[in-house]
KOLZA-659956 format. One line per field, with one value per residue (C-alpha): residue number from 1; x negated, y negated, z negated; chain; residue in one letter. Coordinates in nm, 2 decimals, m for minus. Each point is the difference from the previous one (the first is absolute). Example, Ala and Ser with C-alpha at 12.3 -4.5 7.8 and 13.67 -1.06 7.14 Angstrom:
i: (1,2) $
east: (m1.23,m0.14) $
north: (0.45,m0.34) $
up: (m0.78,0.07) $
ch: (A,A) $
aa: (A,S) $
//
This chain:
i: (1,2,3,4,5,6,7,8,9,10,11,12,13,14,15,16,17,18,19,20,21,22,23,24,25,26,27,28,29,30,31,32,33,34,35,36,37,38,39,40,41,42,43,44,45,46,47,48,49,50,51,52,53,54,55,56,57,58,59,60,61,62,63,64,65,66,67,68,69,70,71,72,73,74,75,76,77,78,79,80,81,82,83,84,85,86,87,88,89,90,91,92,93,94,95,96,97,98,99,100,101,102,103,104,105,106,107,108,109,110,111,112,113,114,115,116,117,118,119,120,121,122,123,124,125,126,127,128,129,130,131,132,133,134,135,136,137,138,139,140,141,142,143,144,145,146,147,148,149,150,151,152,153,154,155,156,157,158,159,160,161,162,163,164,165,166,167,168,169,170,171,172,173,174,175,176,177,178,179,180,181,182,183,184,185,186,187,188,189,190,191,192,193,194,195,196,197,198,199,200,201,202,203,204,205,206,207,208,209,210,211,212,213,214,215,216,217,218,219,220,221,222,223,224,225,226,227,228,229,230,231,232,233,234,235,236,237,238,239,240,241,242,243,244,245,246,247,248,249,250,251,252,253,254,255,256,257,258,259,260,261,262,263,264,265,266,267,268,269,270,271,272,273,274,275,276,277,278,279,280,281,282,283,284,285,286,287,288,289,290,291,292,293,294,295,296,297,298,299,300,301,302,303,304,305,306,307,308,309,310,311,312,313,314,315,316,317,318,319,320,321,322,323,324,325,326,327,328,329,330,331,332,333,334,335,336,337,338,339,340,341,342,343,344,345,346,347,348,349,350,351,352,353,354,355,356,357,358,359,360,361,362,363,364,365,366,367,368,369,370,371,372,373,374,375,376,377,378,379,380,381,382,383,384,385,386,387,388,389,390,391,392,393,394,395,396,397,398,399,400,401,402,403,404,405,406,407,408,409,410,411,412,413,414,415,416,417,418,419,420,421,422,423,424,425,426,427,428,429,430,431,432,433,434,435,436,437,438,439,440,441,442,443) $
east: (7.05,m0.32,m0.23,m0.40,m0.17,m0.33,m0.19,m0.30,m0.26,m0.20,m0.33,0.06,m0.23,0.08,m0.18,0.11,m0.22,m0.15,0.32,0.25,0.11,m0.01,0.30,0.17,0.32,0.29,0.32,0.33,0.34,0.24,0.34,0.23,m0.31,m0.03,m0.31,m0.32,m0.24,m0.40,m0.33,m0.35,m0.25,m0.21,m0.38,m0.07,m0.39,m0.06,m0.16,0.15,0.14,0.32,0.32,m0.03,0.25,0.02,0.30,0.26,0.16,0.24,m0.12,0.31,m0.15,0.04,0.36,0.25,0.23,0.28,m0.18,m0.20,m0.20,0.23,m0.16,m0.18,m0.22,m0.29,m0.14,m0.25,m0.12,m0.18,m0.25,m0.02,m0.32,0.02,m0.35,m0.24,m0.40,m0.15,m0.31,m0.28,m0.37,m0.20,m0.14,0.16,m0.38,m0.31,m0.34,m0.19,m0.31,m0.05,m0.25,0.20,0.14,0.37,0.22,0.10,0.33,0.23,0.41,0.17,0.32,0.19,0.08,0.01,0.17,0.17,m0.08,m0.23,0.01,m0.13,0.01,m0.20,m0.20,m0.03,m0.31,0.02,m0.27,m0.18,m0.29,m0.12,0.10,0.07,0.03,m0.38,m0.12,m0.03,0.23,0.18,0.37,0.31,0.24,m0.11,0.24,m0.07,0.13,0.05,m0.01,0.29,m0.08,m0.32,0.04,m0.33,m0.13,m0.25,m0.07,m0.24,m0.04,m0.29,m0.23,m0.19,m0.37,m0.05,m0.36,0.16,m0.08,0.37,0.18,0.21,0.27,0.37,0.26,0.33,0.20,0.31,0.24,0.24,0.35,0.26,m0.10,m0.02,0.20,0.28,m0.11,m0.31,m0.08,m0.30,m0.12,0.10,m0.29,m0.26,0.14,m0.28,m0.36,m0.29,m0.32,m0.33,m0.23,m0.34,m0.25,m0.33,m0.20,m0.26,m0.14,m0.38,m0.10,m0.32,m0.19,0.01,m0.41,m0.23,m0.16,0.16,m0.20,0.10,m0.13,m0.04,0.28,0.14,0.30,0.10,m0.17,0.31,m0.02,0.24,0.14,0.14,0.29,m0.08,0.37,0.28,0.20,0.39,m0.04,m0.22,m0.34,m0.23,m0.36,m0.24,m0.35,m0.27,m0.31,m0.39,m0.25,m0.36,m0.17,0.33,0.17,0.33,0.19,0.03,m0.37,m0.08,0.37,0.36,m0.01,0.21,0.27,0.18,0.33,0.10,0.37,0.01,0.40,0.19,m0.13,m0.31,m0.33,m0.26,0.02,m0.24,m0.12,m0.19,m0.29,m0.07,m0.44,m0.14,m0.17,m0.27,m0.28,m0.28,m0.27,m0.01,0.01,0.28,0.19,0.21,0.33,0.19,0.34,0.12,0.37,0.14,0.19,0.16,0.18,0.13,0.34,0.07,m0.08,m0.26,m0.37,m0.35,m0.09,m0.44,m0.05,0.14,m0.26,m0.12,m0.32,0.06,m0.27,0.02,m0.20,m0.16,0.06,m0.15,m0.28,m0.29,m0.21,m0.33,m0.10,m0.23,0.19,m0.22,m0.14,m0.28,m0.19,m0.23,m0.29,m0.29,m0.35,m0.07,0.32,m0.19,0.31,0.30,0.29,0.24,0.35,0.18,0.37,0.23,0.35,0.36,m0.05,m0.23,m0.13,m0.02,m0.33,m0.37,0.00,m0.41,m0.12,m0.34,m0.05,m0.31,m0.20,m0.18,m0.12,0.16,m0.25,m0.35,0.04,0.24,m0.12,m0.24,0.10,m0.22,m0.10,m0.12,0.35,0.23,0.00,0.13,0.02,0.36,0.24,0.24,0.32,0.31,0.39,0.05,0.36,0.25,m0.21,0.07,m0.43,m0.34,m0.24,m0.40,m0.30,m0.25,m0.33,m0.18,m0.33,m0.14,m0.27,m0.09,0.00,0.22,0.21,0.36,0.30,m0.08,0.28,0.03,0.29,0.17,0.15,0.17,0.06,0.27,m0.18,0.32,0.33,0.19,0.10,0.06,0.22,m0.24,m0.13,m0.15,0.20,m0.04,m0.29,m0.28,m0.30,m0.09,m0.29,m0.17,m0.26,m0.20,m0.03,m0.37,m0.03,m0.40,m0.07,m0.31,m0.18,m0.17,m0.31,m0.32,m0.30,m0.14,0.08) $
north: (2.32,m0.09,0.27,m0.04,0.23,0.05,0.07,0.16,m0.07,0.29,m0.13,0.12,m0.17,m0.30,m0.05,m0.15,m0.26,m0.06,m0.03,m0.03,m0.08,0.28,0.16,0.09,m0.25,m0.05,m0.06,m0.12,0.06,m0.24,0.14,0.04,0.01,0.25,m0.13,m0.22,m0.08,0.01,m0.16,0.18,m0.24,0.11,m0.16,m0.16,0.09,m0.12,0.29,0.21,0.31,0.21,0.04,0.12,0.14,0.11,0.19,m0.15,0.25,m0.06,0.15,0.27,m0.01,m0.36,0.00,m0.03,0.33,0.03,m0.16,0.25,m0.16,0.08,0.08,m0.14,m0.06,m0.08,m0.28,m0.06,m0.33,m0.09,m0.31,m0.11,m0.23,m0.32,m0.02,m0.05,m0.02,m0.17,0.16,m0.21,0.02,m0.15,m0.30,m0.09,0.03,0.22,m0.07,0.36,0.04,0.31,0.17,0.03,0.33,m0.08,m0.33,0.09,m0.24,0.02,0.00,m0.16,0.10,m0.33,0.25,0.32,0.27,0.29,0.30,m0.02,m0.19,0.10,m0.18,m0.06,m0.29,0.02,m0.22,m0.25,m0.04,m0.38,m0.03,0.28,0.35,0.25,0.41,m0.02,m0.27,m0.25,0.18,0.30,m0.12,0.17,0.07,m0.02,0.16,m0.19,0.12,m0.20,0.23,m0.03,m0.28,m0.11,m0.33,m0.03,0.21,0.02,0.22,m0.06,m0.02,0.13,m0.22,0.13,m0.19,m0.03,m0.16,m0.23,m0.36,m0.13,m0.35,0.03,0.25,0.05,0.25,m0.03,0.23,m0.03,0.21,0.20,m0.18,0.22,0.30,m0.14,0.14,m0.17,m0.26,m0.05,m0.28,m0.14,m0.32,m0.26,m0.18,0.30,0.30,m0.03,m0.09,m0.10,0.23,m0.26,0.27,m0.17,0.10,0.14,0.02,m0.15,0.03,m0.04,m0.22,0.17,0.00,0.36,m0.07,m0.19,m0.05,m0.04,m0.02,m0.14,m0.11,m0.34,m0.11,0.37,m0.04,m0.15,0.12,0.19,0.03,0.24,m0.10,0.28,0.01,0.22,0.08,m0.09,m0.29,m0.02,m0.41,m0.16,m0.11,m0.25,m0.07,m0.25,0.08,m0.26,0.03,m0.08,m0.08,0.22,m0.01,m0.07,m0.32,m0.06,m0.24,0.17,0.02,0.33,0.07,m0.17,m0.10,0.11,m0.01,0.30,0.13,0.35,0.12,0.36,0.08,0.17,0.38,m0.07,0.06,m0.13,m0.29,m0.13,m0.37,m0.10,m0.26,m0.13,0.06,m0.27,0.16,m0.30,0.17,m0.09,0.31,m0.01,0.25,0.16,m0.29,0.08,m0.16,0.08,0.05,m0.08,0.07,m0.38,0.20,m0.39,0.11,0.35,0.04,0.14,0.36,m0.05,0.04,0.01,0.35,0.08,m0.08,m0.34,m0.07,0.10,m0.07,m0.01,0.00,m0.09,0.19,m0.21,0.12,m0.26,0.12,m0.22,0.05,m0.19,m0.06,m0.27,m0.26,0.00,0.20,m0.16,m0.27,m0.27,m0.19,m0.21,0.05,m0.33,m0.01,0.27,0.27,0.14,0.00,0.26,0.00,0.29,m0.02,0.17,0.17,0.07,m0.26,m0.14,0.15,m0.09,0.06,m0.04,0.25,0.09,0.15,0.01,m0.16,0.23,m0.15,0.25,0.00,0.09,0.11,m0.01,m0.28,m0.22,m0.17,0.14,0.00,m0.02,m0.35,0.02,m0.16,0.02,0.18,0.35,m0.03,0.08,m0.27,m0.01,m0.17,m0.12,m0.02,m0.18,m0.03,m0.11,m0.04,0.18,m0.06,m0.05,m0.06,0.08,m0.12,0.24,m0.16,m0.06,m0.07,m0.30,0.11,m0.26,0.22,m0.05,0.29,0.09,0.07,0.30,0.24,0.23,0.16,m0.05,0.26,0.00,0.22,m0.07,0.01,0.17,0.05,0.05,0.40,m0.11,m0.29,m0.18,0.11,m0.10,m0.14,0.01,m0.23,0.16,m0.10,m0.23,m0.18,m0.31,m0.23,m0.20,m0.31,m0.12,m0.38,m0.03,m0.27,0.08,m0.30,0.05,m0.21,m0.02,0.08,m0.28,m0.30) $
up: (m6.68,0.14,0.17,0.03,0.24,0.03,0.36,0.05,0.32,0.17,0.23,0.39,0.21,m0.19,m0.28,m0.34,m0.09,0.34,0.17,m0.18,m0.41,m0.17,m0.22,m0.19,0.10,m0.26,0.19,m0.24,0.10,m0.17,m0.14,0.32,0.29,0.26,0.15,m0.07,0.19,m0.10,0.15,0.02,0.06,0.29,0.04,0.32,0.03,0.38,0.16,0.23,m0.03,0.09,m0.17,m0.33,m0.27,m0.33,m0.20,m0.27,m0.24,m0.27,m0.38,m0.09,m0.35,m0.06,0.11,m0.27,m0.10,0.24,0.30,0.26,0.28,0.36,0.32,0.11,m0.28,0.17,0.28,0.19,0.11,0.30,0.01,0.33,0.10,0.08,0.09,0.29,0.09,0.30,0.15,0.12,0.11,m0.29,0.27,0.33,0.14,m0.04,0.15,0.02,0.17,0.26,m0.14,m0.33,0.19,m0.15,m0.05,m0.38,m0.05,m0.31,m0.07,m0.29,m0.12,m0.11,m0.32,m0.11,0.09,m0.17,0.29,0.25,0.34,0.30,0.31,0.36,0.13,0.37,0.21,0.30,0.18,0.04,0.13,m0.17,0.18,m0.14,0.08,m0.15,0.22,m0.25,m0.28,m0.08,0.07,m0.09,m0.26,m0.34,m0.30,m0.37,m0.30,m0.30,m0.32,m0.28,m0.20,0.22,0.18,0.16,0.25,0.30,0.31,0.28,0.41,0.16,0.16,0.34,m0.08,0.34,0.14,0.20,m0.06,m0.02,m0.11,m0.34,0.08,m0.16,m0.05,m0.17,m0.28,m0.10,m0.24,0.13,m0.11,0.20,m0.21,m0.37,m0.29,m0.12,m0.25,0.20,0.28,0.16,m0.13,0.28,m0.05,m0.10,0.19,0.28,0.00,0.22,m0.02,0.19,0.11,m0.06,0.26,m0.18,0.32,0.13,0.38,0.10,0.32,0.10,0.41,0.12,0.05,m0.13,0.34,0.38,0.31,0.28,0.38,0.12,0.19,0.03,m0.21,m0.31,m0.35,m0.13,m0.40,m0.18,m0.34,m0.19,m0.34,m0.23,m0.06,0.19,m0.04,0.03,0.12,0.29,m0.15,0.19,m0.09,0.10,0.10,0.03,0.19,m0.12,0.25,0.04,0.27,0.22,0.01,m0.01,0.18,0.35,0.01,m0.04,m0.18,m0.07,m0.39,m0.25,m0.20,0.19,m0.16,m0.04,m0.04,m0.16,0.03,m0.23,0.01,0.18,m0.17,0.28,0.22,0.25,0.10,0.27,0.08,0.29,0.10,0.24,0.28,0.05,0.28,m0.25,m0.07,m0.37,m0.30,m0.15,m0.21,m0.29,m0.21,m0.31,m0.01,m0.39,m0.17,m0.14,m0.30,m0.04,0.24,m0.18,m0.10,m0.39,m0.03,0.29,m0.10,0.16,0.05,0.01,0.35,0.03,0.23,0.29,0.31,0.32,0.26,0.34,0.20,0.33,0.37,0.13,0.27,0.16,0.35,0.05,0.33,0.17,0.16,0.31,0.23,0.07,m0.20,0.16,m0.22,0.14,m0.10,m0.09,m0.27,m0.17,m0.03,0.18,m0.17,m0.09,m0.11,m0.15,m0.06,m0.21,0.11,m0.14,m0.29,m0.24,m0.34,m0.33,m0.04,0.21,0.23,0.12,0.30,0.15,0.33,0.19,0.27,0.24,0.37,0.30,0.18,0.08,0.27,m0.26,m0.28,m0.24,m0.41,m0.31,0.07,0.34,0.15,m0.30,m0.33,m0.02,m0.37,m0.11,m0.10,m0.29,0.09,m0.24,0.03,m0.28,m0.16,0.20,0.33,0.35,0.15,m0.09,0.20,m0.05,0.19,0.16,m0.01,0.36,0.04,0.21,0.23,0.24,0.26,0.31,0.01,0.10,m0.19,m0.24,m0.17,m0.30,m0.15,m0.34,m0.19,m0.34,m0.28,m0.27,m0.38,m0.22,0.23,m0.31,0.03,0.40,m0.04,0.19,0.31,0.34,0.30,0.37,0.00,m0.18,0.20,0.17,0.19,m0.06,0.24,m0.03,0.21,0.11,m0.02,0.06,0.24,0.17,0.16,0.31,0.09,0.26,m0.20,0.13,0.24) $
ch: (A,A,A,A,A,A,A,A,A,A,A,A,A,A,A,A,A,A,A,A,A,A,A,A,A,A,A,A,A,A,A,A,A,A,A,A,A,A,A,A,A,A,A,A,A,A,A,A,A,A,A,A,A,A,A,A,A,A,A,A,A,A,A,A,A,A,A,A,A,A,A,A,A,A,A,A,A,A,A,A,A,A,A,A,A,A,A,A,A,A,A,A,A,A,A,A,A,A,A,A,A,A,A,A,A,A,A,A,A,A,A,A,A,A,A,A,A,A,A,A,A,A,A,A,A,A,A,A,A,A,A,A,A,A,A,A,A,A,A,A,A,A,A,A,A,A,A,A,A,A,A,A,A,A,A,A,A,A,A,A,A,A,A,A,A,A,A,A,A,A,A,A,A,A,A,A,A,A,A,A,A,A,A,A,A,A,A,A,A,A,A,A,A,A,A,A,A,A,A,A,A,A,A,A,A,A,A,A,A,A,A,A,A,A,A,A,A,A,A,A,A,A,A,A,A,A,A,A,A,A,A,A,A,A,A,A,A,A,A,A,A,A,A,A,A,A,A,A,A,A,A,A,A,A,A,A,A,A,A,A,A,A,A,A,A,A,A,A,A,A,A,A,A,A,A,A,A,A,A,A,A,A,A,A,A,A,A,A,A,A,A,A,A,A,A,A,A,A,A,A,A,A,A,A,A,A,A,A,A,A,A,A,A,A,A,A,A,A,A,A,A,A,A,A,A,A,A,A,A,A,A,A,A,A,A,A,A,A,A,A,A,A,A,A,A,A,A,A,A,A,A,A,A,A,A,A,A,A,A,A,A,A,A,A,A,A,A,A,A,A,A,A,A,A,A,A,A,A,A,A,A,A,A,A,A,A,A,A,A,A,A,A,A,A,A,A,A,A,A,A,A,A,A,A,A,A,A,A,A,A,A,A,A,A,A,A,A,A,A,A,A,A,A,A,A,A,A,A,A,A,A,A,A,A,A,A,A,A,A,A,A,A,A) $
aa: (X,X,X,X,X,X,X,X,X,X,X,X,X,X,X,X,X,X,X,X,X,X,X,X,X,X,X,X,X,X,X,X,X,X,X,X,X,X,X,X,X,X,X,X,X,X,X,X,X,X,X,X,X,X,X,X,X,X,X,X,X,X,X,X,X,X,X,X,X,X,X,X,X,X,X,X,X,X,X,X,X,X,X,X,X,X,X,X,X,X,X,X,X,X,X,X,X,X,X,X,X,X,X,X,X,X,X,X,X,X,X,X,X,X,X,X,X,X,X,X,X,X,X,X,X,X,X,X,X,X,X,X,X,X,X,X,X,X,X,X,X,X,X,X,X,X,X,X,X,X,X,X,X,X,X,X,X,X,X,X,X,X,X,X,X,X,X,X,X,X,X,X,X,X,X,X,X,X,X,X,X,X,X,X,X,X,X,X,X,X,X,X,X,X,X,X,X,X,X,X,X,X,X,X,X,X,X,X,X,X,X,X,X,X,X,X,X,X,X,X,X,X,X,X,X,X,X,X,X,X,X,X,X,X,X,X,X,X,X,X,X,X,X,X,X,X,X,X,X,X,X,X,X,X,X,X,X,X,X,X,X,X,X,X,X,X,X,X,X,X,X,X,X,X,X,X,X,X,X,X,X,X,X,X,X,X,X,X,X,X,X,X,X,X,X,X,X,X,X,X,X,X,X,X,X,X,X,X,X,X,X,X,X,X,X,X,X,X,X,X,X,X,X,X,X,X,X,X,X,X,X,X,X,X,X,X,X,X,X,X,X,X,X,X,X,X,X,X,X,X,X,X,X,X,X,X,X,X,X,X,X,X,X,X,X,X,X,X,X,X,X,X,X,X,X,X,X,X,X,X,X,X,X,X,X,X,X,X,X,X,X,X,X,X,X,X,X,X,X,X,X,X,X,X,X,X,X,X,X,X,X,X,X,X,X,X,X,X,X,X,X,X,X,X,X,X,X,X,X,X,X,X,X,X,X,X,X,X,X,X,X,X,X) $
//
């Protein structure tokens, strides 16, 4: 006759329901069979997890009389899992700027998982460094939670005031030590962090004002970074006329190009000063920052500008350029020429030309031969003599040659950058041409 047995299911780590159909299971032998064969149906739910079982037991009480369940009476049955998750980073790139402090990045889990997972992501270095240089590198352990299939962790950024390009480092999961079940997305499994430079460096003059001596050396400005950079920066610097003029007159023009190299924060250019031998006053020039020229990141600091003034060493000597002067009576003056030595001037130069006797046998002043009255006398700019005329007096008397001296004092000798020579007197005569007519008084 036929027998019916009933079977009973007991939850292990399996559970009925969730994975597996639950009991109880009728099971029918036919009249002469020893065995049969039954099916649970098990529920494939795509996440991972380990093997897991649950128990079978056969229901004495629903057995008919005369039949007694034989050893063994129970089972158990193990599900194995026929599942599998990829891990990935959420995008293969992440731009993160450096003053963020960290590069937050996140991990997906292609689906979920029945016990946790915990795995490392290791760094490589681009042209970001790491060691907390540019980032903290290393070996990072994630965990993904039971059940959670998103995740995130961080890497320490060094914010680092250093004007930098865009700088990258690389992470990538760990596949060698995965779980089994678990694999690193081929595509996913490592990602590119840009380091975004937040920085910005200030091009400033060390001074607002350099002095420097005519034809000494070159003016030397110093340009200063107000952070370092980790590339070469060059600048361009243009200059402005003043007083000074450019074009290898009293200066070589501008543009001049400065090269700061990577690390440096001051750099120095240099501009050649004319040395012309022309008395004039201090002359000044501006030295300006062309920020056209400025790479990205690179800003004008406050003293983008700066004066230089060129300090004159030039030096003159006045002198007379005679001895000794001659002048006739009858042209009414003798004349007198002063010259000037070691250059000309930029501006009238004025000294005063002082007639005076020689003695009490030479000629006689204050209009009696000549006129002792002091004479003013003018370089003007750009001239090397002048010459004056010392009044002489016709007196239609038959005389012979007469003398007095000539002196001179200099007006303003320019805090002594002008100062007498070798010759600084001199003497001056004065020819008689009276023709005196000799006649009988009567014939």
């Amino acid at each position: 006759f036929r027998i019916t047995v009933h079977i009973r299911d007991n939850n292990n780590t399996a559970i009925s329901g969730v994975d597996y159909i639950d009991g109880p299971y009728t099971v029918t032998f036919s009249a002469g069979l020893t065995s049969i064969p039954f099916n649970v149906s098990l529920i494939d739910d795509s996440a991972l997890e380990r093997s897991e079982t649950f128990n079978l037991a056969i229901k004495s009480a629903s057995l008919p009389d005369g039949i007694t369940p034989a050893s063994p009476s129970e089972a158990t049955v193990t599900i194995l899992d026929d599942d599998s998750v990829l891990i990935a980073f959420s995008q293969s790139t992440y731009n993160v700027s450096e003053n963020n402090g960290s590069a937050h990045l996140v991990l997906v889990l292609s689906n979920s998982s029945s016990f946790d997972i915990t795995f490392d992501i290791f760094s490589t270095d681009g042209l970001a460094i790491g060691g907390g240089i540019d980032f903290a590198s290393g070996t990072y352990s994630v965990t993904f939670p039971a059940g959670v299939t998103k995740v995130s962790f961080s890497v320490p950024l060094n914010d680092d005031n250093v004007l930098e390009h865009i700088e990258d480092f690389f992470l990538t999961i760990n596949s060698s030590l995965l779980p089994d079940g678990v694999a690193a997305s081929s595509t996913m499994g490592q990602a590119t962090i840009f380091v975004l430079n937040d920085d910005s460096v200030a091009v400033n003059f060390n001074q607002s004002i350099y002095s420097v001596v005519e034809g000494s050396v070159p003016a030397q400005p110093v340009l200063v970074l107000s952070v370092p950079s980790s590339f070469d920066i060059t600048v361009l610097i243009r200059s402005v006329d003043n007083t000074a003029t450019g074009e290898d007159r009293d200066y070589t023009s501008g543009p001049y190009s400065v090269t700061f190299h990577a690390g440096d924060t001051n750099s120095m250019f240099s501009v050649s000063i004319m040395d012309d031998n022309t008395l004039e006053e201090n002359e000044r020039f501006h030295v300006v920052l062309l920020t056209g020229s400025f790479s990205s990141g690179v800003v004008r600091g406050n003293t983008s500008r700066a004066t230089i003034t060129i300090e004159d060493d030039d030096r003159l000597e006045v002198e007379f350029s005679l001895l000794h002067f001659i002048g006739s009576e009858s042209s009414g003056s003798v004349p007198v020429t002063i010259s000037l030595k070691g250059g000309t001037s930029a501006f009238n130069i004025t000294v005063t030309v002082i007639p005076s006797d020689q003695s009490p046998l030479s000629a006689e002043g204050n209009g009696v031969d000549y006129t002792s009255t002091p004479i003013t006398a003018t370089f003007t700019a750009g001239t090397t003599s002048t010459t004056v005329n010392v009044p002489v007096t016709m007196d239609n008397i038959a005389e012979g040659p007469e003398t007095f001296n000539v002196g001179f004092t200099i007006v303003s000798s320019l805090n002594g950058r002008i100062t007498p020579r070798n010759i600084i007197t001199a003497t001056a005569t004065i020819t008689d041409d009276t023709v005196v007519t000799v006649i009988f008084s009567q014939s």
